[in-house]
FIKOLZA-1660 file (N, C-alpha, C; in steps of 0.1 Angstrom, whole numbers, plus 5000, padded with zeros to 4 digits):
% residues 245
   i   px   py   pz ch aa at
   1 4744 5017 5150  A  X  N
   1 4758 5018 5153  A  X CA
   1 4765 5029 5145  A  X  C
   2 4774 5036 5154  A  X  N
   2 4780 5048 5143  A  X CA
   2 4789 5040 5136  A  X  C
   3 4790 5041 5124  A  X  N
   3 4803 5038 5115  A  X CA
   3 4817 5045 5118  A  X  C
   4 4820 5034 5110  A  X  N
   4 4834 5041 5109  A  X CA
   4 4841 5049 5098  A  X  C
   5 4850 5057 5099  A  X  N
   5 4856 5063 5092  A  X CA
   5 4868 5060 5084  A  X  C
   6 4875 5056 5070  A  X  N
   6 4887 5056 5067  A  X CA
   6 4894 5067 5059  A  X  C
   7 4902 5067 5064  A  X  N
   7 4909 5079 5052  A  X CA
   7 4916 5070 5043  A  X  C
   8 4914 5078 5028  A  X  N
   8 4922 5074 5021  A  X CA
   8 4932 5081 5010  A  X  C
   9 4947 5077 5011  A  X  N
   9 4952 5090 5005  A  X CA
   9 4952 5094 4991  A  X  C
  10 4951 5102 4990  A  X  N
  10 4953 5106 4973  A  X CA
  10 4970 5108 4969  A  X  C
  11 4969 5111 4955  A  X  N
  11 4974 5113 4944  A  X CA
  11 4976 5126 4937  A  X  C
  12 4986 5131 4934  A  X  N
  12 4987 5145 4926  A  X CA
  12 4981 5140 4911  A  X  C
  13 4973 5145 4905  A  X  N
  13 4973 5146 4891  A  X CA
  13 4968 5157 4882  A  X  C
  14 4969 5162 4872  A  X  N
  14 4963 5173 4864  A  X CA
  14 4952 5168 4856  A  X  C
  15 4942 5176 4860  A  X  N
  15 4929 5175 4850  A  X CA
  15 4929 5177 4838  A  X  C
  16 4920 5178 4832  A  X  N
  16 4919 5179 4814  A  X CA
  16 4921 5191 4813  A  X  C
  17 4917 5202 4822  A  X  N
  17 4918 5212 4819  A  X CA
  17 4934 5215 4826  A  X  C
  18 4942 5212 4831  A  X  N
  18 4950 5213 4830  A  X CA
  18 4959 5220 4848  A  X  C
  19 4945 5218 4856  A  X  N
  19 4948 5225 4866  A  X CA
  19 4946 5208 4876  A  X  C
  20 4960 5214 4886  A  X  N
  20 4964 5203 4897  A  X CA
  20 4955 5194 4903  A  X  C
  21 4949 5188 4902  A  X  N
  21 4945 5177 4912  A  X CA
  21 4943 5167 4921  A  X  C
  22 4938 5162 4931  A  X  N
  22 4942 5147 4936  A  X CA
  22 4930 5140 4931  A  X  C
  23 4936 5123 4932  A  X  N
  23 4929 5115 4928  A  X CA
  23 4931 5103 4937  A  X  C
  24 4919 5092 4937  A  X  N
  24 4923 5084 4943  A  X CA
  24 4912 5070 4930  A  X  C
  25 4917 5062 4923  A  X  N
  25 4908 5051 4921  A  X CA
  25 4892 5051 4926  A  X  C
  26 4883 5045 4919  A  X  N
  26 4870 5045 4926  A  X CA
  26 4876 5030 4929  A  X  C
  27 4877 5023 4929  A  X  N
  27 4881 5010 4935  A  X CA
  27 4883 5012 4948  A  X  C
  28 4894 5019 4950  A  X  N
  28 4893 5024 4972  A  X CA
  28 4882 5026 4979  A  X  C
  29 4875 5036 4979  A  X  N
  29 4867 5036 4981  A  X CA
  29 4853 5027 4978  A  X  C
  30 4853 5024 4968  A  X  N
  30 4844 5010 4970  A  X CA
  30 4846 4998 4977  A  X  C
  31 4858 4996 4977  A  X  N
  31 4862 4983 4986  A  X CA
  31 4865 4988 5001  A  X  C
  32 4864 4997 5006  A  X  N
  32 4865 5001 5025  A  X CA
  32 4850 5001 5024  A  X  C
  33 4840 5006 5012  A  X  N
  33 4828 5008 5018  A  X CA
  33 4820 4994 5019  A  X  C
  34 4823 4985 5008  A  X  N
  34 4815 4974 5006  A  X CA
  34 4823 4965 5018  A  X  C
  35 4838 4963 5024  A  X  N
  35 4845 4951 5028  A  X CA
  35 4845 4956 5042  A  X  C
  36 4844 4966 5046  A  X  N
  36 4844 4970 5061  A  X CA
  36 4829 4980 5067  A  X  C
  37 4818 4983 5056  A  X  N
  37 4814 4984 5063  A  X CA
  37 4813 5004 5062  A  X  C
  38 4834 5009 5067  A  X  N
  38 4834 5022 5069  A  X CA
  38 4830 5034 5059  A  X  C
  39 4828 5045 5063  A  X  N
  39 4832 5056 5052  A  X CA
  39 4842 5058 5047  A  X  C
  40 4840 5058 5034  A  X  N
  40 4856 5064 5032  A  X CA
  40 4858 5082 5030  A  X  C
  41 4865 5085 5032  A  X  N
  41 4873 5100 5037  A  X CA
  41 4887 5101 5025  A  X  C
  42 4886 5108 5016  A  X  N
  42 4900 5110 5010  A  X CA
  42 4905 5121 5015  A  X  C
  43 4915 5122 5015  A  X  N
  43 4929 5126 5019  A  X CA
  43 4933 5132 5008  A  X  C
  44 4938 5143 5009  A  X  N
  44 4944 5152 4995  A  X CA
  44 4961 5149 5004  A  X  C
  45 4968 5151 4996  A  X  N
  45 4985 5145 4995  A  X CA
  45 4989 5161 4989  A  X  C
  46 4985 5172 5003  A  X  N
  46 4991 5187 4997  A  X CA
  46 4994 5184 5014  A  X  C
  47 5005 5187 5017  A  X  N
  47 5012 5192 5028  A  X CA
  47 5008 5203 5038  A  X  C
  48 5006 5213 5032  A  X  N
  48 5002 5229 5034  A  X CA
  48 4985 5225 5040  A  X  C
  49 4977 5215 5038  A  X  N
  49 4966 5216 5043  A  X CA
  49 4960 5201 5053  A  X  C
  50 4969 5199 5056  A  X  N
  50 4971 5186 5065  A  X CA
  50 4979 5190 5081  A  X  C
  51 4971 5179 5085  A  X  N
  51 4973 5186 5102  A  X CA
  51 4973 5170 5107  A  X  C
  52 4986 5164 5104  A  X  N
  52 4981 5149 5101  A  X CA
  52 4974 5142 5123  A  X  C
  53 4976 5151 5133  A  X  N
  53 4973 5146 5147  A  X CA
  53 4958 5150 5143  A  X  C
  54 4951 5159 5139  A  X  N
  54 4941 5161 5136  A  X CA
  54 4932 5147 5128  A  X  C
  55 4942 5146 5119  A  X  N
  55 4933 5134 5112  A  X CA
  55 4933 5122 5117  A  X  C
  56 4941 5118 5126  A  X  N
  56 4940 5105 5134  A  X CA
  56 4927 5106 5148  A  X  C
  57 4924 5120 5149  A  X  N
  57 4915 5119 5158  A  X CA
  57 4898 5120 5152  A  X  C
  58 4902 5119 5138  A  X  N
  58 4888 5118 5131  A  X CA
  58 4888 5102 5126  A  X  C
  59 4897 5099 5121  A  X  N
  59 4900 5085 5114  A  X CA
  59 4900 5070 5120  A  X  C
  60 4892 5064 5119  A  X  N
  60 4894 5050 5125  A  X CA
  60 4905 5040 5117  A  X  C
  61 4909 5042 5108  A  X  N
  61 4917 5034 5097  A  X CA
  61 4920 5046 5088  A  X  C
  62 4937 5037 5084  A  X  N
  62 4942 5043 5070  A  X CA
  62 4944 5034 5060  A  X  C
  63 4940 5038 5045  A  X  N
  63 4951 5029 5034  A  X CA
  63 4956 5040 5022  A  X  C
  64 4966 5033 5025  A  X  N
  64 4974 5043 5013  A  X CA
  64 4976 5034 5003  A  X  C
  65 4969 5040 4990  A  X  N
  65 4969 5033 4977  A  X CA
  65 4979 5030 4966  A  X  C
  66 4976 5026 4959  A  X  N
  66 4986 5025 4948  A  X CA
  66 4986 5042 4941  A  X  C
  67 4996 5042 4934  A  X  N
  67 4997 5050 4923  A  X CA
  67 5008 5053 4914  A  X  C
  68 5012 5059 4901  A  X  N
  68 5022 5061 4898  A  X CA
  68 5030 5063 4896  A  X  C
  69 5033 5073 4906  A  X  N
  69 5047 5078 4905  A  X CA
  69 5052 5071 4917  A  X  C
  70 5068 5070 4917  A  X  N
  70 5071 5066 4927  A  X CA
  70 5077 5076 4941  A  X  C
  71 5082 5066 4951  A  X  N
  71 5087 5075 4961  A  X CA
  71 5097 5082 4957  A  X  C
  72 5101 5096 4962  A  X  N
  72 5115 5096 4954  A  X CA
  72 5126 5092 4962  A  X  C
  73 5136 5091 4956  A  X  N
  73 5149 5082 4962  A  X CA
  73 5156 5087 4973  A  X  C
  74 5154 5100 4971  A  X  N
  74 5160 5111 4986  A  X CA
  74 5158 5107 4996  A  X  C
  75 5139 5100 4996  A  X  N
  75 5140 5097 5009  A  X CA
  75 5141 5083 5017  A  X  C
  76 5154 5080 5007  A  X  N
  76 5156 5062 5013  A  X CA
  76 5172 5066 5011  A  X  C
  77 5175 5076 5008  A  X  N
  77 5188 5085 5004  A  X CA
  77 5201 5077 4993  A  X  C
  78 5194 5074 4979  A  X  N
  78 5195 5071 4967  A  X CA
  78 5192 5082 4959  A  X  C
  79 5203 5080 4948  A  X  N
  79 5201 5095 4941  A  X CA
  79 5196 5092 4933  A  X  C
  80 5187 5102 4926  A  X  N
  80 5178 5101 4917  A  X CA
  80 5186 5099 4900  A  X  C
  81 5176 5093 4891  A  X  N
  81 5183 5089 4883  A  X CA
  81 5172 5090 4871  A  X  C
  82 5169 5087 4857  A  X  N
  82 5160 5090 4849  A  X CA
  82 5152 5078 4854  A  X  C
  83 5153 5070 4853  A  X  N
  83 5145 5058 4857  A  X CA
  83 5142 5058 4866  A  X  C
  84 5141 5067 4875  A  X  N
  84 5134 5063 4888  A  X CA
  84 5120 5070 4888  A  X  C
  85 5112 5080 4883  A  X  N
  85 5104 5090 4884  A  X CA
  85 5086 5078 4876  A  X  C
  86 5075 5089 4876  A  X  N
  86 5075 5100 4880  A  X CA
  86 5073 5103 4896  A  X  C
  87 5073 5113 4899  A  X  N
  87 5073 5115 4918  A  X CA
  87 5061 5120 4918  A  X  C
  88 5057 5122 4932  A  X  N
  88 5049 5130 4938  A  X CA
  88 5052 5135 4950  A  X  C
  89 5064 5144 4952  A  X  N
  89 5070 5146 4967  A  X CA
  89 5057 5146 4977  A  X  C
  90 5052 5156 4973  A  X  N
  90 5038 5162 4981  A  X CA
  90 5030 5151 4989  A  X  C
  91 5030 5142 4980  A  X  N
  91 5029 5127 4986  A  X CA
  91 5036 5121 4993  A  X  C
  92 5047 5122 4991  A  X  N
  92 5060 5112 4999  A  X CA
  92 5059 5123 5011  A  X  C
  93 5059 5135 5012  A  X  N
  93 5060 5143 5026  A  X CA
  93 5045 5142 5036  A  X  C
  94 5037 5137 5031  A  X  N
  94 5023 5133 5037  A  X CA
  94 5023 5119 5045  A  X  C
  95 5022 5111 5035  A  X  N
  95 5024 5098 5033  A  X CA
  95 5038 5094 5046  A  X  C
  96 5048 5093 5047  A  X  N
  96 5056 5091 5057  A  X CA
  96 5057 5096 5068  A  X  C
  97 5045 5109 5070  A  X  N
  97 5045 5111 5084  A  X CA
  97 5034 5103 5086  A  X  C
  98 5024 5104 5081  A  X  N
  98 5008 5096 5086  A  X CA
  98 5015 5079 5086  A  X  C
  99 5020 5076 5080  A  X  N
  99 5023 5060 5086  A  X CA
  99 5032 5061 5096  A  X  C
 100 5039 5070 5101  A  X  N
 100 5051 5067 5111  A  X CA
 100 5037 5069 5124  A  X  C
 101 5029 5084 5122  A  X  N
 101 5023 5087 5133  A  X CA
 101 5007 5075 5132  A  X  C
 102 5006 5067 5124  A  X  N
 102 4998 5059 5121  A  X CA
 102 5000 5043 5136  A  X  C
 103 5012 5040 5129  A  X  N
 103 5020 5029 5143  A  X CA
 103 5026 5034 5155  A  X  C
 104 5025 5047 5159  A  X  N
 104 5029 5052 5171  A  X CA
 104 5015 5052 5177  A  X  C
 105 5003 5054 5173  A  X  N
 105 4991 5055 5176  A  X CA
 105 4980 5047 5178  A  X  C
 106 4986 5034 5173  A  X  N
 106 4979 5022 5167  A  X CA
 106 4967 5026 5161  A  X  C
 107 4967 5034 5152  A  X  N
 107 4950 5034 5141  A  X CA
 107 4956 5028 5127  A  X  C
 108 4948 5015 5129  A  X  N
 108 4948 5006 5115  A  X CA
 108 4955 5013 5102  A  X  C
 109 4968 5003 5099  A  X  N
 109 4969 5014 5086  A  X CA
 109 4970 4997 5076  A  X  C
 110 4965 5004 5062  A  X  N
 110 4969 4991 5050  A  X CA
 110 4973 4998 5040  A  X  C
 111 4987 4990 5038  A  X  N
 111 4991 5000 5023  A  X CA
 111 4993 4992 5008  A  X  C
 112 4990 4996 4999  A  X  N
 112 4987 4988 4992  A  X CA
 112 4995 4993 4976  A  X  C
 113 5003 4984 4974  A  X  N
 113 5015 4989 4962  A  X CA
 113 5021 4997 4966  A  X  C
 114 5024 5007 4961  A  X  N
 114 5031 5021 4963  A  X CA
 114 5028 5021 4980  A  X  C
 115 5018 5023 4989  A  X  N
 115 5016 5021 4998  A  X CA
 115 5022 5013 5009  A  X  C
 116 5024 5002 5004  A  X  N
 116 5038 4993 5009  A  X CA
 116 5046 5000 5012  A  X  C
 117 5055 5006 4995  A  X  N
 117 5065 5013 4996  A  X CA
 117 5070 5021 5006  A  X  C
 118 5057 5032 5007  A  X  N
 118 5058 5043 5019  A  X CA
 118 5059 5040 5026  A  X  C
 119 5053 5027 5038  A  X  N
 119 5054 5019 5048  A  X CA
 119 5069 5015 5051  A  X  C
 120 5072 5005 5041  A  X  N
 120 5085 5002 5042  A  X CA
 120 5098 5016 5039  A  X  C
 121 5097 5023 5037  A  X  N
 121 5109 5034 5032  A  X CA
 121 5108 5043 5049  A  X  C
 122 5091 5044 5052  A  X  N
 122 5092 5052 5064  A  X CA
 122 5098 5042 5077  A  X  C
 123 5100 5034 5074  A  X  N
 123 5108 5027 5088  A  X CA
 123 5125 5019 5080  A  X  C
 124 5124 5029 5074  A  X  N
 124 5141 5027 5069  A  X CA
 124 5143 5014 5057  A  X  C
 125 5138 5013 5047  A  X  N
 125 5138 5005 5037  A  X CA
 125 5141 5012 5024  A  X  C
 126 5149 5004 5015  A  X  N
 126 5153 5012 5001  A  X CA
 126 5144 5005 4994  A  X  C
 127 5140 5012 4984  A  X  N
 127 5134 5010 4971  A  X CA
 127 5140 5003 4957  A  X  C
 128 5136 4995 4946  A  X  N
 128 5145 4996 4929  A  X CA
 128 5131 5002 4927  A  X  C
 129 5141 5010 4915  A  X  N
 129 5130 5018 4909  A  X CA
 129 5120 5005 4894  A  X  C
 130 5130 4998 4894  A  X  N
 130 5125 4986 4880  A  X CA
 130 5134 4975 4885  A  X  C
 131 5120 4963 4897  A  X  N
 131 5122 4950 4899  A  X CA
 131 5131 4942 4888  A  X  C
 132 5126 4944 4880  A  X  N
 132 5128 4933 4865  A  X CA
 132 5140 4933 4862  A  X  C
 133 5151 4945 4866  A  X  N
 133 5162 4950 4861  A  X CA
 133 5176 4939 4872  A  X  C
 134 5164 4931 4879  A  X  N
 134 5178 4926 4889  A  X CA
 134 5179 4912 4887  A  X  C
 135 5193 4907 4885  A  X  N
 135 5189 4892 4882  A  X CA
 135 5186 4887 4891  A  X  C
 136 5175 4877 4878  A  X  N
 136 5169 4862 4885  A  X CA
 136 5154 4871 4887  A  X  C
 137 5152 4882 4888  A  X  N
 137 5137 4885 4887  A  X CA
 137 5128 4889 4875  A  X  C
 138 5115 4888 4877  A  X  N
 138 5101 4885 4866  A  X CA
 138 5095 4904 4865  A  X  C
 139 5090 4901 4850  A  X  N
 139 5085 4916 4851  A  X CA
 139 5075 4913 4862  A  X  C
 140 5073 4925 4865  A  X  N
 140 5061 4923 4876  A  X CA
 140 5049 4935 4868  A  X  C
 141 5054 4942 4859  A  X  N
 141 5042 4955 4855  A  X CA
 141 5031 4944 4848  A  X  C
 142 5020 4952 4846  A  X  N
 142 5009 4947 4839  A  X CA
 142 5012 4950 4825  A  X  C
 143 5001 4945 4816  A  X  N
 143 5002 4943 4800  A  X CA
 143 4989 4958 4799  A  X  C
 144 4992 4969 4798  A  X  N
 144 4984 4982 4804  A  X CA
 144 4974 4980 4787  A  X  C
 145 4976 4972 4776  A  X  N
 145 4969 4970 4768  A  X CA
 145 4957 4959 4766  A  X  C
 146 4958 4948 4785  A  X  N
 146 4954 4940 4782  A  X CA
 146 4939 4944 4788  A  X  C
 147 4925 4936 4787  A  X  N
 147 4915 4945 4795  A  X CA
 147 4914 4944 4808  A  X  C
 148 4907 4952 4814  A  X  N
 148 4913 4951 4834  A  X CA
 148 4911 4944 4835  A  X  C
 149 4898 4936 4835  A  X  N
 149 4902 4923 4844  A  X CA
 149 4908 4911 4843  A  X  C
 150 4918 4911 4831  A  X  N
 150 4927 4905 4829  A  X CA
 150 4939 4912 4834  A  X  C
 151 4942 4922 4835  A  X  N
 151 4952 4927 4844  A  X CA
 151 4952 4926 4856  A  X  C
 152 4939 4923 4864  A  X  N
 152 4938 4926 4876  A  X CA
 152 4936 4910 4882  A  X  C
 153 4938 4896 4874  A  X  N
 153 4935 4882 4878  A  X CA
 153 4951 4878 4882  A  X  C
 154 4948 4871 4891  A  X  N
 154 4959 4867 4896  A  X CA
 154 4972 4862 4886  A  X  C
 155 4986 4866 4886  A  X  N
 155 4999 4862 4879  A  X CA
 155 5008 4853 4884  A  X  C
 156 5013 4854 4896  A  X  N
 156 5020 4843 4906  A  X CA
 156 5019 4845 4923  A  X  C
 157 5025 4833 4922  A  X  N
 157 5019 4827 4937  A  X CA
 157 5030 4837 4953  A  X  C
 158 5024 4837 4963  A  X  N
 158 5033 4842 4971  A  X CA
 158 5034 4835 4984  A  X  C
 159 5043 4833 4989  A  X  N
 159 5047 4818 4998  A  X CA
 159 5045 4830 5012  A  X  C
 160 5040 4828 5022  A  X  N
 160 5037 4834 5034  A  X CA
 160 5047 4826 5045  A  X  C
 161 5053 4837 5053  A  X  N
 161 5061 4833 5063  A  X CA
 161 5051 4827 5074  A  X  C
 162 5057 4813 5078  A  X  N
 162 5046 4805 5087  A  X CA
 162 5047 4813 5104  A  X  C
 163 5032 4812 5107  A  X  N
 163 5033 4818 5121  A  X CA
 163 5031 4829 5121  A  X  C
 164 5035 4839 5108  A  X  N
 164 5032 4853 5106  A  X CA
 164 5019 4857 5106  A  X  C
 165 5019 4871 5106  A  X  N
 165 5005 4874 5104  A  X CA
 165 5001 4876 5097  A  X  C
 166 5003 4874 5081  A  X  N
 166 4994 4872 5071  A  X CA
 166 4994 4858 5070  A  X  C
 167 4998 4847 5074  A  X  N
 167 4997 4833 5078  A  X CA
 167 4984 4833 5082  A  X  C
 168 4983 4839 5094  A  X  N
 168 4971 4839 5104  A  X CA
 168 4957 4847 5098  A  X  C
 169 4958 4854 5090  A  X  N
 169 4949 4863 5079  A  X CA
 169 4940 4851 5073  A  X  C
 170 4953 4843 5066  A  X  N
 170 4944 4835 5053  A  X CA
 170 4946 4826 5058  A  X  C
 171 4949 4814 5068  A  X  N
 171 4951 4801 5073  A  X CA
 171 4955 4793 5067  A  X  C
 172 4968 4797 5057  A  X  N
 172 4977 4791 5046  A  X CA
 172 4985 4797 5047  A  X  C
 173 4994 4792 5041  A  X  N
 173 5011 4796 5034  A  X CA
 173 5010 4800 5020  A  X  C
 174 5002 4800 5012  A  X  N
 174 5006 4803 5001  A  X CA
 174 4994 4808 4994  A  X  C
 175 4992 4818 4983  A  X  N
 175 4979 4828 4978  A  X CA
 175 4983 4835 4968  A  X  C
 176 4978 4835 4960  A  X  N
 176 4978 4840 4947  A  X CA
 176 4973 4857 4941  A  X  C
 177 4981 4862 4936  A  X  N
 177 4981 4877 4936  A  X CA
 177 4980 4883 4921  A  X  C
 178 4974 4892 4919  A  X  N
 178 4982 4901 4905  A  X CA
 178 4993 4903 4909  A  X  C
 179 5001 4915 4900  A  X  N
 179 5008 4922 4901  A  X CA
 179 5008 4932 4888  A  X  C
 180 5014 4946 4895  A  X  N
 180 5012 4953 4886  A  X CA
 180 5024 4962 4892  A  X  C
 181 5036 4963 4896  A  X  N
 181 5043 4973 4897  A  X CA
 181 5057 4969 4892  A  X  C
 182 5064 4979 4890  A  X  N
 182 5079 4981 4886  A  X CA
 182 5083 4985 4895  A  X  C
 183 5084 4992 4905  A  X  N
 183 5087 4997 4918  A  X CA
 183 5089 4985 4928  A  X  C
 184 5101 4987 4934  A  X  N
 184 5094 4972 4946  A  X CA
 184 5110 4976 4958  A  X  C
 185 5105 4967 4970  A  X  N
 185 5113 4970 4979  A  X CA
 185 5128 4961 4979  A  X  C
 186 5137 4966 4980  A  X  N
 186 5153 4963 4979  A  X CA
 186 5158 4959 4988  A  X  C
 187 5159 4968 5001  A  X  N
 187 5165 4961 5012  A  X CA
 187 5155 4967 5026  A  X  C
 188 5151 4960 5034  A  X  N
 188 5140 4956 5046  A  X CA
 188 5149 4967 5056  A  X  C
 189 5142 4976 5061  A  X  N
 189 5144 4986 5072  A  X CA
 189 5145 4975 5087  A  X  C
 190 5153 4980 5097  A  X  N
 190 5155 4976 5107  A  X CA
 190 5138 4970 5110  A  X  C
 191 5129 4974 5110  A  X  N
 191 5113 4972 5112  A  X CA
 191 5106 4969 5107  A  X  C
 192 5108 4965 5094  A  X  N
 192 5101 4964 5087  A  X CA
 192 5100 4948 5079  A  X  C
 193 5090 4938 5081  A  X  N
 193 5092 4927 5083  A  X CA
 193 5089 4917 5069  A  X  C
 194 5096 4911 5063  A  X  N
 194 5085 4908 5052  A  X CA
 194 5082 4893 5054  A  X  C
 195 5070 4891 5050  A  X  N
 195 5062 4878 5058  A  X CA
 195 5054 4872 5045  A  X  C
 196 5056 4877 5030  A  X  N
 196 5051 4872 5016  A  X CA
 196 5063 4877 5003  A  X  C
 197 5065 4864 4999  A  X  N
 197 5075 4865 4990  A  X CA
 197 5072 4857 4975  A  X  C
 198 5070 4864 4958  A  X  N
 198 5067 4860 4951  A  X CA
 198 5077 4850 4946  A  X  C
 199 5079 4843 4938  A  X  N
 199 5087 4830 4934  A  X CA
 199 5101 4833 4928  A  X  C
 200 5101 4849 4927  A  X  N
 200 5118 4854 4927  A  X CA
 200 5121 4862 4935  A  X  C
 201 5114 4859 4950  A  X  N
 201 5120 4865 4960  A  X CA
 201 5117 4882 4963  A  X  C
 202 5105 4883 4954  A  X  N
 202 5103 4897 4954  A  X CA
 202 5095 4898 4971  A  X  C
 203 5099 4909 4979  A  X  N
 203 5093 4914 4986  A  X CA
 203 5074 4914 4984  A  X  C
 204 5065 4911 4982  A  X  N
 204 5052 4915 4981  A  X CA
 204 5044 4918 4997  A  X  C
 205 5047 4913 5004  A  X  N
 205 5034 4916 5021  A  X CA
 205 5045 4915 5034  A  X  C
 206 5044 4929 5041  A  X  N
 206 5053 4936 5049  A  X CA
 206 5045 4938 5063  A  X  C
 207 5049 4938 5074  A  X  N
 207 5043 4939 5088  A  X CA
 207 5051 4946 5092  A  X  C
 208 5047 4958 5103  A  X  N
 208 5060 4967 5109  A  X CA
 208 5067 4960 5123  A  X  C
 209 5075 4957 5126  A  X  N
 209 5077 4949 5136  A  X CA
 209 5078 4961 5150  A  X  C
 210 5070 4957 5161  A  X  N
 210 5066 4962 5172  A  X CA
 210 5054 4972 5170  A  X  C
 211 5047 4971 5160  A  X  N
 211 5036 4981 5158  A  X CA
 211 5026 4975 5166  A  X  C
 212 5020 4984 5176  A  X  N
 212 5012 4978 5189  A  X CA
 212 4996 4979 5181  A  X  C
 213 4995 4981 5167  A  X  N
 213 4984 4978 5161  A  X CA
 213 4983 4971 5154  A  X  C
 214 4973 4972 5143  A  X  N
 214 4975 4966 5124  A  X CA
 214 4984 4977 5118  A  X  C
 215 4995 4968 5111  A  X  N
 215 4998 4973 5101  A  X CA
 215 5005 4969 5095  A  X  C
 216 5000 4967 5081  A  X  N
 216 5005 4956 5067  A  X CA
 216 5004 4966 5058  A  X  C
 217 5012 4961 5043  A  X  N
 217 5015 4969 5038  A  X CA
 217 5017 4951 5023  A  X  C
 218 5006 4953 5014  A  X  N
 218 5012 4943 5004  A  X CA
 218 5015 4951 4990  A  X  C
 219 5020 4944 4978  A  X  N
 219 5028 4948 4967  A  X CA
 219 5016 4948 4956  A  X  C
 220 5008 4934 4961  A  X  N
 220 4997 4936 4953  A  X CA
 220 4986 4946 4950  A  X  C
 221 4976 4944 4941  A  X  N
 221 4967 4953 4942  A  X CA
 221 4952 4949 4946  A  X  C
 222 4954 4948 4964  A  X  N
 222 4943 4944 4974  A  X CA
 222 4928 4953 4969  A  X  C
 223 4928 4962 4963  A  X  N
 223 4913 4968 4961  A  X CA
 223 4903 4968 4947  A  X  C
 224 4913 4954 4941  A  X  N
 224 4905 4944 4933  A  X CA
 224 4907 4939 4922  A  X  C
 225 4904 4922 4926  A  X  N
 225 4890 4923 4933  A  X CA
 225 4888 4923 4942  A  X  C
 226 4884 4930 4953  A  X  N
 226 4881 4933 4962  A  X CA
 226 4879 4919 4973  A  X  C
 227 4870 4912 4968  A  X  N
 227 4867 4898 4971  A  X CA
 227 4870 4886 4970  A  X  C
 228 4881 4890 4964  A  X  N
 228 4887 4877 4958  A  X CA
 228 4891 4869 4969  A  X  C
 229 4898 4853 4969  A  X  N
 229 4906 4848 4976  A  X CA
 229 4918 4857 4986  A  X  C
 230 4923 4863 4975  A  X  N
 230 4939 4871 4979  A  X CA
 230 4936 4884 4988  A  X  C
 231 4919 4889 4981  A  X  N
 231 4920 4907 4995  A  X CA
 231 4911 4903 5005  A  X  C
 232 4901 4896 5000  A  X  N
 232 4895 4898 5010  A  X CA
 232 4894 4898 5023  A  X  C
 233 4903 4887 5028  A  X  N
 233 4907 4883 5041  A  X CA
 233 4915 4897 5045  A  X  C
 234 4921 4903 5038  A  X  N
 234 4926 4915 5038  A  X CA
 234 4920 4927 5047  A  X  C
 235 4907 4926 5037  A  X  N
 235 4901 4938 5040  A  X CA
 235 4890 4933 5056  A  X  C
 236 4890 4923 5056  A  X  N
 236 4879 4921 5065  A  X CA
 236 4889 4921 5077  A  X  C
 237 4902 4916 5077  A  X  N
 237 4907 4917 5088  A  X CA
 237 4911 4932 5095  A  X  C
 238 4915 4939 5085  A  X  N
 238 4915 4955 5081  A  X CA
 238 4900 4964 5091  A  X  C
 239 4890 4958 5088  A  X  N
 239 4879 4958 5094  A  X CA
 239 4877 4955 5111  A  X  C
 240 4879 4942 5113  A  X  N
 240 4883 4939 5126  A  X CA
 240 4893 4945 5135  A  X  C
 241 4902 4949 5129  A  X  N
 241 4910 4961 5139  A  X CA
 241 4905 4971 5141  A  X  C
 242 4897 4975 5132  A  X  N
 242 4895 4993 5132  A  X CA
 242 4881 4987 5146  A  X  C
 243 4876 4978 5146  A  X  N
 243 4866 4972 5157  A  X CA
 243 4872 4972 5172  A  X  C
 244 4883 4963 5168  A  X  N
 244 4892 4960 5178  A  X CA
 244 4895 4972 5189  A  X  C
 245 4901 4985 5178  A  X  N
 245 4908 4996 5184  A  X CA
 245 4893 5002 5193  A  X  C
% end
């Protein structure tokens, strides 16, 4: 059987030596290869070398990963402020066309942290730059001192909207997640649906409403463990559409 293909997007960052690069986690790529099966394909997040109708005709699935800089605020049209950074425009100009032209086209998209983000901001959603900062909410960053896989074990629980489609994913209401971000979504774009909510009401698992494919978008960090209770149904469903299509 020919496989399938996913793209995955990268990341700006500077090398040791000091010259520009993209990155993406080995975790992405290990989990589309081990949980679906697909190749994975990264995606460089430079503007100038992307032809994003081209890449949908090579791509059977997208995920857009976590990373750390955030969106910037311009494009939810919030002014920037010290606390909101660091950015990656180059990203944010990539990243919001490939998910708009991602659900116009139905090719599977999953976005995952930051990836959410873009999801929800490209169909009209604001961003806080620091969750924690609003009352009645929990930090949500990780303890970046503690060892990964205690960073990366589940922290609190997230109640699933019943009937939804991440209901129908895991055949429950309720699942247990890390968390690792300060970034989080503020107010829900006309489209943009949220169907998992952590115990202070944080946005965490988003559906585009009327997207004639897959496309979710959670807060957590679905690429591991990969296998856990919380991704896996994730990724395997993730799997089944890119079949589907």
């Amino acid at each position: 059987m020919t496989r399938k293909t996913v793209g995955i997007l990268c990341t700006a960052e500077e090398s040791r030596g000091g010259a520009p690069s993209q990155r993406a986690a080995d975790s992405y790529p290990q989990a589309v290869a081990a949980m679906t099966g697909a190749v994975p394909l990264l995606i460089p997040a430079l503007p100038e070398t992307q032809e994003i109708g081209h890449l949908l005709q090579v791509l059977d699935g997208v995920v857009l990963t976590g990373a750390r800089p955030n969106v910037h605020p311009s494009e939810y049209g919030h002014a920037e402020t010290g606390g909101y950074g660091p950015f990656d425009p180059m990203r944010d100009q990539v990243a919001l066309e490939l998910v708009q032209a991602c659900v116009a086209q139905s090719v599977p998209l999953f976005g995952v942290c930051r990836g959410m983000q873009e999801m929800a901001v490209a169909f009209g959603a604001t961003l806080h730059p620091e969750i924690r900062d609003l009352p009645g909410r929990m930090n949500h960053r990780m303890d970046r001192e503690a060892p990964r896989e205690e960073r990366f074990s589940p922290r609190h629980g997230v109640d699933l909207l019943p009937d939804g489609v991440f209901a129908g994913i895991y055949g429950c209401q309720q699942i247990q997640v890390n968390t690792l971000h300060g970034q989080g979504l503020l107010e829900a774009g006309e489209r943009v649906v949220v169907e998992g909510r952590a115990p202070d009401d944080t946005a965490e698992a988003i559906v585009i409403d009327g997207a004639p494919g897959f496309a979710i978008g959670v807060q957590w960090h679905a690429e591991t463990p990969r296998d856990s209770e919380a991704n896996g149904p994730l990724w395997r469903a993730f799997a089944q559409a890119m079949e589907a299509r």
